[in-house]
Backbone bond lengths (Angstrom), bond angles and torsions (degrees), N, CA, C in turn:
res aa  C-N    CA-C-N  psi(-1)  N-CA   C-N-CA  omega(-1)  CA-C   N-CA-C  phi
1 X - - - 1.454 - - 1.528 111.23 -
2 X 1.484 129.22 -37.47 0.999 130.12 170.23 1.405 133.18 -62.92
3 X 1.434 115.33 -48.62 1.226 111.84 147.07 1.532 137.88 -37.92
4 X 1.715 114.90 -49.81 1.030 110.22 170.49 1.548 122.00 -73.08
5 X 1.147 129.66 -4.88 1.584 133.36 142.09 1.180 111.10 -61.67
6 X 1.152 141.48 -56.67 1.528 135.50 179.97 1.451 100.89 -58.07
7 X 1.255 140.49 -46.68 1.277 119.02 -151.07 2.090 101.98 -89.94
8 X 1.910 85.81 -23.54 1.538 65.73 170.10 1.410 126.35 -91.92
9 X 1.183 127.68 -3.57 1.404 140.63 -177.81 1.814 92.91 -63.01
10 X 1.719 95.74 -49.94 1.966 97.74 -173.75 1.447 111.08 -56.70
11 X 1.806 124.10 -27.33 1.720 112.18 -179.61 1.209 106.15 -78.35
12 X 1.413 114.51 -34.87 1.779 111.09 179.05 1.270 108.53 -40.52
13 X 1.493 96.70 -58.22 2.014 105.36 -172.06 1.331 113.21 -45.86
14 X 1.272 108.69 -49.97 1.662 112.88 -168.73 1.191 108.39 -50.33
15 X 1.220 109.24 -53.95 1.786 140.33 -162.30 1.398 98.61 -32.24
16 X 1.510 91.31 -69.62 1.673 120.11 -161.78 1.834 100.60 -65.29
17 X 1.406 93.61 -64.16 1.189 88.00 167.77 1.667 144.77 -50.60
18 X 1.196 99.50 -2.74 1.689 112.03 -173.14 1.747 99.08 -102.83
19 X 1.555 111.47 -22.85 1.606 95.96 178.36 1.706 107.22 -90.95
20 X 1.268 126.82 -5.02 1.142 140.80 164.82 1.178 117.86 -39.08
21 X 1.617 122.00 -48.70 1.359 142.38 177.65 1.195 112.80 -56.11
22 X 1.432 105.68 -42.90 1.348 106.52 -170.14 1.478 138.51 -47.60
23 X 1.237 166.22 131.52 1.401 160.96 -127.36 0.934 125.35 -148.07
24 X 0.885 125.16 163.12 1.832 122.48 -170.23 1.617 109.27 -68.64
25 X 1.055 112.21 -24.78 1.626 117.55 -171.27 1.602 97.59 -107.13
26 X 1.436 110.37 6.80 1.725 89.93 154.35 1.451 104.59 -123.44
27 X 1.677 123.76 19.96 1.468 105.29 140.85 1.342 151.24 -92.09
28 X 1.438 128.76 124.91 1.442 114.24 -145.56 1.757 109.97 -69.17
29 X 1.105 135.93 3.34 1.322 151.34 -131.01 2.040 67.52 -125.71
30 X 0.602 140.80 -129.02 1.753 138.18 154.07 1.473 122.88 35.69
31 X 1.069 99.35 -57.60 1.853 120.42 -170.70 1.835 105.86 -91.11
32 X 1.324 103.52 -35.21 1.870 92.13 -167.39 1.743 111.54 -67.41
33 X 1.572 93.40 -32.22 2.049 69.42 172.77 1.041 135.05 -64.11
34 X 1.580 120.40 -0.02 1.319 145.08 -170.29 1.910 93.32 -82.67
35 X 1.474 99.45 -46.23 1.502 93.56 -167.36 1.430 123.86 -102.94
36 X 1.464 124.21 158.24 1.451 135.40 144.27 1.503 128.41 -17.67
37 X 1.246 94.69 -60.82 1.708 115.11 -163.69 1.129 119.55 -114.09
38 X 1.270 137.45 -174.68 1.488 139.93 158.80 1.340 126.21 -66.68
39 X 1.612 92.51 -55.85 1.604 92.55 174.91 1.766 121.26 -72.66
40 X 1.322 106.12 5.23 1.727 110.46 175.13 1.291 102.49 53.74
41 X 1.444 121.83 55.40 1.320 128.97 157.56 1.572 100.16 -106.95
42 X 0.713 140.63 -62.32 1.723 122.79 -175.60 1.473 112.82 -92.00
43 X 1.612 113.08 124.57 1.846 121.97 179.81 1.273 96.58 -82.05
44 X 1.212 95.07 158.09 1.902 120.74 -170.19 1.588 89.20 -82.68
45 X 1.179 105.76 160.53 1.635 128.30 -159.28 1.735 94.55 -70.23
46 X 1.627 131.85 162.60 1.473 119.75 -176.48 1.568 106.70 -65.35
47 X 1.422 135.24 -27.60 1.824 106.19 -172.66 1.587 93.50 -87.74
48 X 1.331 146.50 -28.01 1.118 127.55 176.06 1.853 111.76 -65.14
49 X 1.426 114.83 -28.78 1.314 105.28 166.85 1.228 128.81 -92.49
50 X 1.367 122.68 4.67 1.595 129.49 167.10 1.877 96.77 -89.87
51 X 1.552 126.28 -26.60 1.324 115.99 171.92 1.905 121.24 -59.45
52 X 1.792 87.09 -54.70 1.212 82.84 177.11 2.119 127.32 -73.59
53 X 1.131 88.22 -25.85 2.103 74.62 141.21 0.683 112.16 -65.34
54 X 1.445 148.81 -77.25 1.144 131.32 -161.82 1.451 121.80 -24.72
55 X 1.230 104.98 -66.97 1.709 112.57 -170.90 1.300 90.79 -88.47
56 X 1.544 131.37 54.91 1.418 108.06 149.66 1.821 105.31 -123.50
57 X 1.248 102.68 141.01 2.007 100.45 177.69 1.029 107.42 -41.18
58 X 1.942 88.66 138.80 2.048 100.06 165.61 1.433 114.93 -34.30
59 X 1.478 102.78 -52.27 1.639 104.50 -158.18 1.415 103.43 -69.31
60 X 1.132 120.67 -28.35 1.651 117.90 179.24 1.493 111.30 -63.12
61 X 1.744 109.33 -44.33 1.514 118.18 -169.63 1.799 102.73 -72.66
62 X 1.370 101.09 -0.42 1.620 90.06 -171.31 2.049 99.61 -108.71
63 X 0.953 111.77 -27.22 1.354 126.76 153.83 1.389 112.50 -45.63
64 X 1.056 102.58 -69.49 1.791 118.20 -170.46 1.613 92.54 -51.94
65 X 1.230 146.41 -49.18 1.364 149.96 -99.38 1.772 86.16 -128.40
66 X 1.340 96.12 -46.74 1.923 94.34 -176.58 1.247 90.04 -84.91
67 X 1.142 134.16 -39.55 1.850 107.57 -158.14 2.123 110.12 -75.37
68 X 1.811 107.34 -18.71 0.791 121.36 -171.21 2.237 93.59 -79.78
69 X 0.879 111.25 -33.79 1.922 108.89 -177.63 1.603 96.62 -82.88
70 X 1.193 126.94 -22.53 1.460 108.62 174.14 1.496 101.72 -85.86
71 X 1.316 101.82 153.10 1.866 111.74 -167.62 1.576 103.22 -105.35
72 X 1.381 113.05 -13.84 1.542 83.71 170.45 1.444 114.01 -105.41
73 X 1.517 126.47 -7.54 1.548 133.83 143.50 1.189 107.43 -29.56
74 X 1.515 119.39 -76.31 1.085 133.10 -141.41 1.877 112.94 -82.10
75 X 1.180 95.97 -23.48 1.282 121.26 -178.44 1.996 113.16 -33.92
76 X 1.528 105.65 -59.11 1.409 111.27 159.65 1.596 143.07 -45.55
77 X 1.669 100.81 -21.84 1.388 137.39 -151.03 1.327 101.62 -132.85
78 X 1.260 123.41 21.57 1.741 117.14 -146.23 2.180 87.65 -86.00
79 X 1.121 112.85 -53.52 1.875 101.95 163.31 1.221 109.61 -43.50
80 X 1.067 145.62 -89.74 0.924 127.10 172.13 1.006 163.14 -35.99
81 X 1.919 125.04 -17.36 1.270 115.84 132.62 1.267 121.99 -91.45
82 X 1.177 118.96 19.19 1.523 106.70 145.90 1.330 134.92 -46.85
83 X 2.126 95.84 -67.52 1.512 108.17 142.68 1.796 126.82 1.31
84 X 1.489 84.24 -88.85 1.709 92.76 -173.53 1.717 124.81 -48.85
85 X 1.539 87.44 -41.00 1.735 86.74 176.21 1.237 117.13 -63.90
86 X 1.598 112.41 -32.31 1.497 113.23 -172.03 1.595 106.73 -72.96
87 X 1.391 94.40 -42.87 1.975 93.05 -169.28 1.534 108.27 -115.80
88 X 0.929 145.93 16.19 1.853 148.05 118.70 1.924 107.07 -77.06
89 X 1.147 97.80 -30.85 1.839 76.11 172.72 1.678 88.07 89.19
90 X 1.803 95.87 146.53 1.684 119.79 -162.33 1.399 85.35 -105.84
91 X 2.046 110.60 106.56 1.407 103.16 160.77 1.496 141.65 -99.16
């Protein structure tokens, strides 16, 4: 019986712990003004993606901005913060 408390206490952890990771640039609620489509395979042309920065929150653009300078964040997203640095500018 104890064991099987320990081992399930350990999937909870993971669980929880695995949406923890998660980042601003892997929520799609975040990322689609960036894109064309649904599946956020094609980015909107540069003044439609310098708009939608625009209208996106400080706190989001400052999120977006660190996870995009760390390289293994960014790593998934690596077109795309390219994007940003080029057309929000490297702060």
């Amino acid at each position: 019986m104890n064991l099987k408390n320990i081992c399930l206490g350990a999937l909870a952890l993971s669980m929880v712990g695995g949406m923890a990771f998660a980042g601003a640039l892997d929520e799609p609620a975040n990322m689609a003004p960036f894109f064309t489509d649904s599946s956020m395979k094609t980015m909107k042309p540069e003044a439609d993606f310098k708009a939608a920065w625009a209208s996106t929150a400080k706190d989001k653009q400052d999120k977006m901005m660190k996870e995009c300078q760390d390289a293994a964040m960014s790593k998934p997203h690596a077109e795309f913060c390219a994007n940003l640095m080029m057309y929000a500018g490297h702060k």
